[in-house]
C-alpha positions as CSV (number, residue, x, y, z in Angstrom):
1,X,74.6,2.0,-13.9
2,X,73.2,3.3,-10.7
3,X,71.0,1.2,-8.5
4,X,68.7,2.6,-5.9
5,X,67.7,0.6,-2.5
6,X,64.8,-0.9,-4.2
7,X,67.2,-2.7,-6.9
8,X,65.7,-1.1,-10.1
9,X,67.8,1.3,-12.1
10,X,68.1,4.9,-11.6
11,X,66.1,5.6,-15.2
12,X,63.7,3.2,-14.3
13,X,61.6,4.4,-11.7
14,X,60.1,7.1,-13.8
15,X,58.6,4.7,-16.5
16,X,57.2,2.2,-14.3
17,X,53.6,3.0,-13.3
18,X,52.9,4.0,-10.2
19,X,50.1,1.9,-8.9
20,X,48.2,2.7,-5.7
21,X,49.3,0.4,-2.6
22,X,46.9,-1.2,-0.7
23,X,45.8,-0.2,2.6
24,X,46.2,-1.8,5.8
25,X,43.7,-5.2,5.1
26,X,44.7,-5.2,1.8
27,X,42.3,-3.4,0.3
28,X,42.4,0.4,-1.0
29,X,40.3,3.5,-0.4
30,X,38.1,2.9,-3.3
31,X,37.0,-0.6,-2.1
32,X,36.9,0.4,1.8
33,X,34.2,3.2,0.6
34,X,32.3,0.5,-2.5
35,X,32.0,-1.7,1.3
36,X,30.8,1.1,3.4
37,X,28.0,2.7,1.1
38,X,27.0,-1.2,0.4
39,X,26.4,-1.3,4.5
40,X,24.7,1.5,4.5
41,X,22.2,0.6,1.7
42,X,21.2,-2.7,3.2
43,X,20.7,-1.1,6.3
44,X,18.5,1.3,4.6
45,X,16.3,-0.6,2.5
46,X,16.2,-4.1,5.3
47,X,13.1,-2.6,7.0
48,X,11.7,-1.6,3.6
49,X,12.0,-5.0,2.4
50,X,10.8,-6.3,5.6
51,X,7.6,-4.2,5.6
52,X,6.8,-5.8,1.9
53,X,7.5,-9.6,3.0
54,X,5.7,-9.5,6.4
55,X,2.4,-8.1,7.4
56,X,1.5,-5.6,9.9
57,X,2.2,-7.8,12.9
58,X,5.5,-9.1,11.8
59,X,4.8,-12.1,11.1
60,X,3.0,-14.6,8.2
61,X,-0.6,-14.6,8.6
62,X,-2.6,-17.8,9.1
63,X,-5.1,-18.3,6.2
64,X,-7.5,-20.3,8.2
65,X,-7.8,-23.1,10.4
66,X,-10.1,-26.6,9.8
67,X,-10.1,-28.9,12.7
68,X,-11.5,-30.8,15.8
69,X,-11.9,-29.7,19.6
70,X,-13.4,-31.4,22.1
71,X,-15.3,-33.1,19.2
72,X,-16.6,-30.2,18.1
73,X,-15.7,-29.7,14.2
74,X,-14.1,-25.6,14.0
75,X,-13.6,-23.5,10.7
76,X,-11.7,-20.6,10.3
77,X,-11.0,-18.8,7.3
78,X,-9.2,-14.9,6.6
79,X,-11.3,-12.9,4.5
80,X,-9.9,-10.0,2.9
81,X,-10.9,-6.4,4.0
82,X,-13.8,-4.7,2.4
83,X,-12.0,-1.2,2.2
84,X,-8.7,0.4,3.9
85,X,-10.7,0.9,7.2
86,X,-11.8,-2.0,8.1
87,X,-9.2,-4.6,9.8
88,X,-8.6,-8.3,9.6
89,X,-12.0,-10.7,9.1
90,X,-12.6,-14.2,10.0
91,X,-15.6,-16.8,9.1
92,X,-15.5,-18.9,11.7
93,X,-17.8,-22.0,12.5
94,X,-18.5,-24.4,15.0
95,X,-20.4,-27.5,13.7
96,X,-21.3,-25.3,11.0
97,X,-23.0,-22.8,12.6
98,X,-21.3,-19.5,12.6
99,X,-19.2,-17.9,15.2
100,X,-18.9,-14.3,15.3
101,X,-15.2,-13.1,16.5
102,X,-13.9,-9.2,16.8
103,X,-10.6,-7.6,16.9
104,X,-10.1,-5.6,20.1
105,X,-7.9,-2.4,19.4
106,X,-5.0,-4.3,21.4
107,X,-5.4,-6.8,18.4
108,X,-6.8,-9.6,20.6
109,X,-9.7,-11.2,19.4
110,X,-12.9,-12.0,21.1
111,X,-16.0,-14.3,20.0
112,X,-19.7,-13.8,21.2
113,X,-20.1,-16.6,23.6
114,X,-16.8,-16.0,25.7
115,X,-16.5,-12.2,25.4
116,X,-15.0,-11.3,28.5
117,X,-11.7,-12.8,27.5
118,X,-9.7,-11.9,24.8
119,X,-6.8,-14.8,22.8
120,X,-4.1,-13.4,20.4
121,X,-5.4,-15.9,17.5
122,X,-8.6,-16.4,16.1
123,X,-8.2,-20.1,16.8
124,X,-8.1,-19.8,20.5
125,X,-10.5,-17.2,20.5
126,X,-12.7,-19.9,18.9
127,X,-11.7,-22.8,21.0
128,X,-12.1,-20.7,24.3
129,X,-15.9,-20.5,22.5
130,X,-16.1,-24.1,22.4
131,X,-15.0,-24.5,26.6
132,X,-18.0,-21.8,27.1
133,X,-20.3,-23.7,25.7
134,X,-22.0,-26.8,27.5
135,X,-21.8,-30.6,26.4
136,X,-24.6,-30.6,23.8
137,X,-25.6,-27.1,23.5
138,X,-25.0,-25.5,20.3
139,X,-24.2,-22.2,18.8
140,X,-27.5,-20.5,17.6
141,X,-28.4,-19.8,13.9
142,X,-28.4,-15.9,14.9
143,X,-25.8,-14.8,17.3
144,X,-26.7,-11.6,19.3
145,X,-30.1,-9.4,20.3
146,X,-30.2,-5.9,18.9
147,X,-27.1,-4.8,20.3
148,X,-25.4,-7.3,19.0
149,X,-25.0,-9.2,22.2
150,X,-25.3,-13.0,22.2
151,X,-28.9,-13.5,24.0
């Protein structure tokens, strides 16, 4: 009987299947590539996802606020849009009188009584309302003239 360097006999090594050696890592071809084209589909479909589980901005929305500031009692709640043009809405109140707020295209917001600033929330857009206004004075039933600027 012949023996080769590997210690099997010369008849042997022709039976035996030959099964593919593993690479480098331990892994072969196939798996390398199943790895790779797994990669490159999460990298695919991560901003996909992303784009369902956040909205526009990146970030969960606040549904609405309910609180107190400088004793002033303020309301805030998201309504939903009436069609696809028109943005984010808030009903906001102060004492429960309403407060009027508007998105600047910068996606600030604004309120009637302090409208020369603008806040990245509704709630500081409100409370900056409340610091506008004077000890005592409150908001009036009907904010804003014709124009729709607060008289």
């Amino acid at each position: 009987m012949n023996v080769t360097m590997g210690g099997a006999p010369v008849g042997a090594e022709e039976t035996t299947p030959v099964r593919a050696l593993p690479g480098p890592e331990g892994r072969t071809r196939r798996e390398v590539a199943r790895g790779l084209r797994a990669g490159v589909l999460a990298a695919v479909l991560t901003p996909v996802l992303t784009a369902f589980r956040f909205p526009a901005g990146g970030a969960p929305r606040d549904t609405g606020f309910d609180t107190t500031y400088r004793g002033r009692c303020i309301r805030g709640v998201r309504m939903p849009a009436r069609d696809a043009f028109e943005g984010e809405r808030w009903h906001v109140t102060v004492d429960g009188r309403p407060l009027h707020l508007m998105r600047r295209a910068d996606g600030t917001w604004l309120s009637t009584v302090d409208h020369y600033s603008s806040h990245r929330t509704p709630l500081e857009a409100t409370r900056a309302a409340v610091d506008a206004l004077a000890p005592g004075q409150r908001l009036r039933d009907h904010q804003g003239g014709p124009h729709g600027v607060r008289a």
